[in-house]
C-alpha positions in Angstrom: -20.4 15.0 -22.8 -18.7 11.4 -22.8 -14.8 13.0 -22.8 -16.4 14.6 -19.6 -17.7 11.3 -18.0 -14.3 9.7 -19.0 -12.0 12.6 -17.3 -14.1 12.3 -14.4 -13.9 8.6 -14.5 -10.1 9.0 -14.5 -10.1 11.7 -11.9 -11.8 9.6 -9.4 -9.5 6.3 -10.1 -5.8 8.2 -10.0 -7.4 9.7 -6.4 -8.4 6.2 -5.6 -4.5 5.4 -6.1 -3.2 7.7 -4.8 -5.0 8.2 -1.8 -4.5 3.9 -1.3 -0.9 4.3 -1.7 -0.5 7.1 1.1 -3.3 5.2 3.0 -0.9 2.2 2.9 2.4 4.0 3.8 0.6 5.3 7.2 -0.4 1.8 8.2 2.9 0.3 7.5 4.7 3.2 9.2 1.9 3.1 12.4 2.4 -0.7 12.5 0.1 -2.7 14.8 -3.3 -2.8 13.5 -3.2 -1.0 10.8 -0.3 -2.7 8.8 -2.4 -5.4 7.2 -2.8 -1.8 4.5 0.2 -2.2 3.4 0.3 -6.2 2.6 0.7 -6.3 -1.8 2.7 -7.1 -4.9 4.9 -5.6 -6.8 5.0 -6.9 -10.6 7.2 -5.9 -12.9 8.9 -6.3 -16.2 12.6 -6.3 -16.1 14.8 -3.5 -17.6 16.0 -4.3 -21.1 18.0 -2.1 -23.2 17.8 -1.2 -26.8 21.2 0.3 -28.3 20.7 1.9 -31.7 24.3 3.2 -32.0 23.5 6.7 -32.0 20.5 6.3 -28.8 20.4 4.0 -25.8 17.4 3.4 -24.6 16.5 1.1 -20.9 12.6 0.1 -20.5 11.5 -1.5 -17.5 7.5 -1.4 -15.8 7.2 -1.8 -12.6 3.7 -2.0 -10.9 2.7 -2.1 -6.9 -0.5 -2.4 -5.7 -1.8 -2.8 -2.3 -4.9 -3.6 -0.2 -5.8 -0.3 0.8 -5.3 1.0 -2.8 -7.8 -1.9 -3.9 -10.2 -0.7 -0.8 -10.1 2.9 -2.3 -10.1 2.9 -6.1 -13.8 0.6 -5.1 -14.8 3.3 -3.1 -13.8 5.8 -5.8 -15.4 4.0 -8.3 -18.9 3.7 -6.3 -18.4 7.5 -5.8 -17.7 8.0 -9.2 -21.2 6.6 -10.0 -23.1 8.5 -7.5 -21.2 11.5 -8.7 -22.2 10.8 -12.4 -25.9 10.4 -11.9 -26.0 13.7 -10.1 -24.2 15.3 -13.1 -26.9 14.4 -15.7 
């Protein structure tokens, strides 16, 4: 029963991020009011290569988050808990 609660759990966040990440496109692309969605940071850890003579291999991470992601993975997580109790 707890993998259950923990693929729901993930369910609900990666919709959260995704659903924040569209929700942020539309306000940047609508402008005016809504644009403030969009405002966030990108972090990221540069690309650095590792050549083993035979294999080359790059590595870089690179993470974006803005504030209507952060508005909806909260809302996804207070849904996720509503959710949950109404599964037991």
């Amino acid at each position: 029963m707890k993998w259950k609660q923990t693929l729901l759990f993930l369910f609900f966040l990666i919709a959260g991020i995704i659903l924040g990440a569209v929700l942020g496109d539309v306000g940047a692309n609508v402008g005016g009011a809504l644009a403030w969605l969009n405002f966030g940071e990108t972090f990221a850890i540069g690309p650095f290569p590792i050549d083993l003579a035979i294999l080359k291999f790059t590595f870089g991470l690179e993470m974006g988050i803005n504030v209507a992601q952060i508005i909806c993975i909260t809302i996804s997580f207070f849904v996720y808990i509503v959710v949950n109790k109404k599964l037991r």
